[in-house]
SEBA-303775 format. One record per residue (C-alpha): x negated, y negated, z; residue in one letter. Coordinates in steps of 0.25 Angstrom, whole numbers, padded with zeros to 4 digits, always signed. Layout:
N
XYZA;...
This chain:
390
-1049-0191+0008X;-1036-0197-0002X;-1041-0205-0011X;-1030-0216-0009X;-1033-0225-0021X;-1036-0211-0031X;-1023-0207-0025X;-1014-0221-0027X;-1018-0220-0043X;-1013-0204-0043X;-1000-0206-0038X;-0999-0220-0045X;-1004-0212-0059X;-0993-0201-0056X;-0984-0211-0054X;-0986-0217-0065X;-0988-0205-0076X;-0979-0195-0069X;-0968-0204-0065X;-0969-0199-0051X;-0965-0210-0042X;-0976-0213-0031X;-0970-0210-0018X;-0965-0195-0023X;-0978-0192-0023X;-0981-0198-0012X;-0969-0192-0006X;-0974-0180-0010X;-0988-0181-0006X;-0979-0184+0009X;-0972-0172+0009X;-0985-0163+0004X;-0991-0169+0017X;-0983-0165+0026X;-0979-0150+0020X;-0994-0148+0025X;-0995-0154+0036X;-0983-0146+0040X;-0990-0133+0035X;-1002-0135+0043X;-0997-0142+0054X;-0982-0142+0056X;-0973-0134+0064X;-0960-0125+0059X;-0948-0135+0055X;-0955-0147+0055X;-0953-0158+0047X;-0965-0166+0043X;-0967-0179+0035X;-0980-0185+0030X;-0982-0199+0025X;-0993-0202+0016X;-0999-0217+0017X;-1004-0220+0003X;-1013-0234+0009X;-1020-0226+0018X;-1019-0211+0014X;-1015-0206+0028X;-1003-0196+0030X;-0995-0196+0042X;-0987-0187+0047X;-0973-0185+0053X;-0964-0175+0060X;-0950-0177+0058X;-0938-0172+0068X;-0924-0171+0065X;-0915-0178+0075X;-0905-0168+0079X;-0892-0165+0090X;-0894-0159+0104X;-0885-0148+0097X;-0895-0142+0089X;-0905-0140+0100X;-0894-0133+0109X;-0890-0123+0098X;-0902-0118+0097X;-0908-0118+0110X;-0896-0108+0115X;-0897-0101+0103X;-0882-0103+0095X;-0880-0096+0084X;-0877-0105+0072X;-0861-0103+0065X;-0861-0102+0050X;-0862-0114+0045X;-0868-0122+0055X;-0878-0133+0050X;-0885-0134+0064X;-0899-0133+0065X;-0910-0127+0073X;-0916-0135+0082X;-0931-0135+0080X;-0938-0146+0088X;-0950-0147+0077X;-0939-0150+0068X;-0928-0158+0075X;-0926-0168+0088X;-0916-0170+0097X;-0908-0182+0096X;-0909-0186+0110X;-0924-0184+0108X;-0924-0193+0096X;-0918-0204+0102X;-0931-0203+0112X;-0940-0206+0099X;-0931-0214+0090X;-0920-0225+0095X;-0906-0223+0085X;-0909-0210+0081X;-0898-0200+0076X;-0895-0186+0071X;-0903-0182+0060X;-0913-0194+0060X;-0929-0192+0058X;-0939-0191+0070X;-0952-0194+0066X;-0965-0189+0074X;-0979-0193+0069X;-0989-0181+0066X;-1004-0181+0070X;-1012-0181+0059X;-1021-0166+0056X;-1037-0168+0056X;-1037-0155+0046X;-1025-0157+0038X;-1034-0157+0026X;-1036-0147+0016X;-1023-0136+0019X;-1013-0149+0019X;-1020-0155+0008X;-1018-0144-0001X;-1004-0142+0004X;-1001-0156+0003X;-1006-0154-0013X;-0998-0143-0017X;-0985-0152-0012X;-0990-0163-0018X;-0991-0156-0034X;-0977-0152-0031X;-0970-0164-0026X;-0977-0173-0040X;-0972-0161-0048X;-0958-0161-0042X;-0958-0176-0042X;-0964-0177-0056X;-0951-0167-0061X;-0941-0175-0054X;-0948-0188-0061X;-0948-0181-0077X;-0933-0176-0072X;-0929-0190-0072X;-0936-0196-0081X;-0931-0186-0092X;-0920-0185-0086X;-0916-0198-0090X;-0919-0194-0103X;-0910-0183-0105X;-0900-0183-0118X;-0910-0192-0124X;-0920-0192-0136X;-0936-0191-0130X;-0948-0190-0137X;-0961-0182-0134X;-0971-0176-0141X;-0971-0160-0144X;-0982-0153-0134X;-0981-0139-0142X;-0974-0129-0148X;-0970-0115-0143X;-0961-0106-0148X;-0953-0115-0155X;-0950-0124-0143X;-0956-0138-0144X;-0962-0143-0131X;-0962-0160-0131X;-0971-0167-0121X;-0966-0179-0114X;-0977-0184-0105X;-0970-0179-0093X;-0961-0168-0097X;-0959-0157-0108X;-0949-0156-0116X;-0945-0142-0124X;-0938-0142-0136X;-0933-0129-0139X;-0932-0121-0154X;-0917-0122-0153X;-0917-0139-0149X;-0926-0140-0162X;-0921-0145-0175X;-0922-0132-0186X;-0933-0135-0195X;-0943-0143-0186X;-0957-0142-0181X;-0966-0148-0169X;-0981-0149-0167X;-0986-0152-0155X;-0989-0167-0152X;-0976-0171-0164X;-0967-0181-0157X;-0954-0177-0157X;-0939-0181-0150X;-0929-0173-0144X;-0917-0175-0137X;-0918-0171-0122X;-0907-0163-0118X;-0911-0157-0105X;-0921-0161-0094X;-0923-0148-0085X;-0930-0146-0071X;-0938-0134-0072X;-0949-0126-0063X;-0960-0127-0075X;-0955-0141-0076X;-0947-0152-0083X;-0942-0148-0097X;-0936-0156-0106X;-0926-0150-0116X;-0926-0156-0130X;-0917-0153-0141X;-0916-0161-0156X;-0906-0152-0160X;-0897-0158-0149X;-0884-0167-0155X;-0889-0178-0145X;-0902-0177-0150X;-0897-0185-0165X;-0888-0193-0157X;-0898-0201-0148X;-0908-0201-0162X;-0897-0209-0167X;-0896-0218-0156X;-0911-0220-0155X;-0908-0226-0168X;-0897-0232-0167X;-0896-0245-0156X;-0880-0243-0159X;-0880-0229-0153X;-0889-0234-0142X;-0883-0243-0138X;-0868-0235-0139X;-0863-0244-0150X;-0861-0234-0159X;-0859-0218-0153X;-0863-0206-0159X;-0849-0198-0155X;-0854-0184-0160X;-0863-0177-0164X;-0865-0164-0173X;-0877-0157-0178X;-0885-0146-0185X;-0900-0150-0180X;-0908-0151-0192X;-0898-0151-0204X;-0886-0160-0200X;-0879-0169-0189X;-0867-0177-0189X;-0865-0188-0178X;-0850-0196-0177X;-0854-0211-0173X;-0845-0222-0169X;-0847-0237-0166X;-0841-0245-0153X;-0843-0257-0163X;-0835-0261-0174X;-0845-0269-0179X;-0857-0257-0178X;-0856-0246-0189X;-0860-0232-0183X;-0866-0226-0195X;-0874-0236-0197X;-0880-0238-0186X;-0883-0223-0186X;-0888-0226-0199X;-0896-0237-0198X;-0901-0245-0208X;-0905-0238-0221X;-0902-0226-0212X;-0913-0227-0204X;-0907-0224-0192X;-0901-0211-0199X;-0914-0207-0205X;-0923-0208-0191X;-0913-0199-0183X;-0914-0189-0196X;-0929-0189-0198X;-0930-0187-0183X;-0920-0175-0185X;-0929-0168-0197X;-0918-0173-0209X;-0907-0170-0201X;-0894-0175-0209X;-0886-0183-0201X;-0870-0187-0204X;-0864-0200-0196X;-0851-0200-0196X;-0843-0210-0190X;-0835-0207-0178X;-0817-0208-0177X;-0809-0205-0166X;-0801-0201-0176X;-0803-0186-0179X;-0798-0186-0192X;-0808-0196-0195X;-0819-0190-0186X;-0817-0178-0194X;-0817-0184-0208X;-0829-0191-0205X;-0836-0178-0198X;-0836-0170-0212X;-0844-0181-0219X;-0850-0183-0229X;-0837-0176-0236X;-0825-0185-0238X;-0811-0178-0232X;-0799-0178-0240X;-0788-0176-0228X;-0790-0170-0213X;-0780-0163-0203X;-0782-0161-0189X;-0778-0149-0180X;-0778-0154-0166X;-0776-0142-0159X;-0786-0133-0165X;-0795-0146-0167X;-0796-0142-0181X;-0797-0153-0193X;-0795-0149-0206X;-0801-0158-0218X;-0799-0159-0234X;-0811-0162-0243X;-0812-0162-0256X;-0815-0148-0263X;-0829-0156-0267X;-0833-0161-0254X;-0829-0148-0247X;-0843-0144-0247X;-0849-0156-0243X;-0838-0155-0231X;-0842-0142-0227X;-0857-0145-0228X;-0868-0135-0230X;-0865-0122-0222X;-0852-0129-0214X;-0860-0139-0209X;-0853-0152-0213X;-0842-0147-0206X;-0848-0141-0194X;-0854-0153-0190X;-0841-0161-0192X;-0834-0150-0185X;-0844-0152-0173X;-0845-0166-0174X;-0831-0170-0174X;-0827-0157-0163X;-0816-0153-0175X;-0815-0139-0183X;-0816-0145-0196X;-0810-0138-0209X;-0813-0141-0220X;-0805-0139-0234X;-0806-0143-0247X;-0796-0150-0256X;-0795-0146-0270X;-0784-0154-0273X;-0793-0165-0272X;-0804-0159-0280X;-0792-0157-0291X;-0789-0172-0291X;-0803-0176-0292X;-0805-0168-0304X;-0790-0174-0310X;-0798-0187-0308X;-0811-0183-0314X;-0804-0177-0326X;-0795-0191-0326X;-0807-0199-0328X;-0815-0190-0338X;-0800-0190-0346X;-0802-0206-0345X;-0815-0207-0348X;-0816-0197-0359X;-0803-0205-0366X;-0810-0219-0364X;-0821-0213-0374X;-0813-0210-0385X;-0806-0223-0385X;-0821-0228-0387X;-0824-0219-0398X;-0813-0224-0404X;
């Protein structure tokens, strides 16, 4: 006998933690009623329908017949074979009904409509259906609890999450989110950092994929997008599309760059990236393990862009080649280095921040002048000492 109040409280429970909206399951439960029934009890081609009556627990049962034309019954009965391509049916009087017939039953009735015949109810369907009707029921909640996480994560994809890490096996970290798993792989992991197993960590969800073993949730912090909505976490301006983060380029672990531009005059990219006492700045870094971060601002101009992207080294003149989109920039000899960057990287990232080839060349002329300057000023210096010795 159902416990009906034991088995309100189950589905309001899974309902509740599962996200599994009541009448799937109930749904479910219909659809497993009436798969045994029909094992049991029901003929070949037969299409039956339980309903399940959650005040009282009692399941009735229903055979339903397709309303069909006088056609199909003639076809078959004479034997005709079917041409390629011929959508008709068999005819299968457990399965179908004549029109003319279904007008008997049902007034208004027309091709294709439903004719519903109630089904006596089985003293013995008991333990055989039961077991049946279980088996259907598991599946249905699993497949109804996939389709629920599908779009509940789902909505989530190409944003930041947060869960806690469930363990560690070769390498890929596996986080825990309650009602889904998310892997983030060796390759999606920043260089350098470690996980242990109950640590809270974010991560950027890339991919939400529909398995057989189940719903995986592809993570990445290596991801460009991943710094890009840290920053707008932080930042209310980015949130809210005030300020825009127009590119980004990065080297997970050592250094980024992001290109930002403001839709309001009145609101300063940078600092709104930076935040007060770079607090902004400082948050998305630590969470990033030290990562150093360059904001640059943003030009449609691409001379400027360009300029801007090779920061922190100053640029003594610029040339464009459109065709091969190639741009070719002067720096003094001294900052040539800092322009380059350790191991090409300066230039790398501003060659895939801005979406140039960036070459970089050093002006010696301007190095020569410097030191004409220098040497001007120790001349002046060195002369107004002796006029105060003497």
């Amino acid at each position: 006998m159902l416990d009906l109040k034991t088995f309100k409280s189950a589905l309001e429970q899974l309902e509740e933690e599962r996200k599994i909206p009541k009448d799937k399951i109930l749904e479910a439960i219909e659809q497993a009623m009436a798969a045994a029934y029909k094992k049991d009890y029901g003929k070949k081609g037969q299409i039956i329908r339980a309903k399940f009556d959650l005040e009282t627990g009692k399941t009735d049962f229903y055979q339903v017949k397709i309303v069909v034309d006088e056609t199909i019954a003639i076809i078959n009965k004479i034997g005709i074979e079917k041409e390629e391509g011929d959508e008709r049916v068999h005819f299968n009087p457990e399965h179908h009904i004549l029109l003319e017939d279904a007008k008997k039953i049902k007034k208004g009735v027309e091709l294709n409509d439903e004719i519903i015949f109630p089904l006596e109810a089985k003293d013995d369907y008991g333990r055989i259906a039961a077991q049946t009707a279980k088996q259907v029921i598991i599946q249905k909640i699993r497949e109804a609890e996939r389709t629920s996480i599908i779009d509940e994560y789902g909505t989530k994809e190409k944003e930041v999450i947060g869960g806690i890490v469930q363990k560690v096996e070769r390498g890929n970290v596996y986080v825990d989110f309650n009602r889904a798993t998310g892997i983030l792989p060796v390759e999606e992991q920043i260089p350098g950092e470690f996980f242990q197993r109950g640590q809270r960590i974010k991560a950027y969800l890339y991919s939400v994929e529909d398995t057989p073993r189940g719903i995986n949730l592809r993570l990445s912090r290596t991801h460009p997008k991943f710094i890009e909505k840290l920053f707008a976490i932080e930042a209310p301006e980015i949130q809210s599309g005030i300020v825009e983060i127009k590119s980004t380029a990065r080297e997970a672990g050592s250094r980024s760059k992001i290109a930002v531009f403001s839709n309001d005059e009145h609101i300063d990219a940078i600092g709104s990236c930076v935040g007060q006492k770079g607090t902004r700045v400082n948050t998305v870094t630590q969470e990033l393990g030290g990562e150093k971060i360059d904001i640059i601002p943003w030009s449609e101009d691409p001379k400027v862009f360009v300029s801007n992207s090779i920061s922190p080294a100053k640029v003594l003149s610029i040339e464009l080649d459109n065709e091969e989109h190639k741009a070719t920039i002067k720096v003094a000899e001294d900052q040539l280095s800092l322009a380059i960057g350790k191991g090409g990287q300066n230039v790398r990232l501003a060659a895939k921040l801005t979406g140039w080839r960036i070459d970089i060349k050093g002006d010696e002329t301007s190095e020569q002048t410097d030191e004409k300057k220098e040497k001007v000023v120790k001349e002046k210096k060195v002369k107004a000492e002796k006029k105060e010795e003497k």
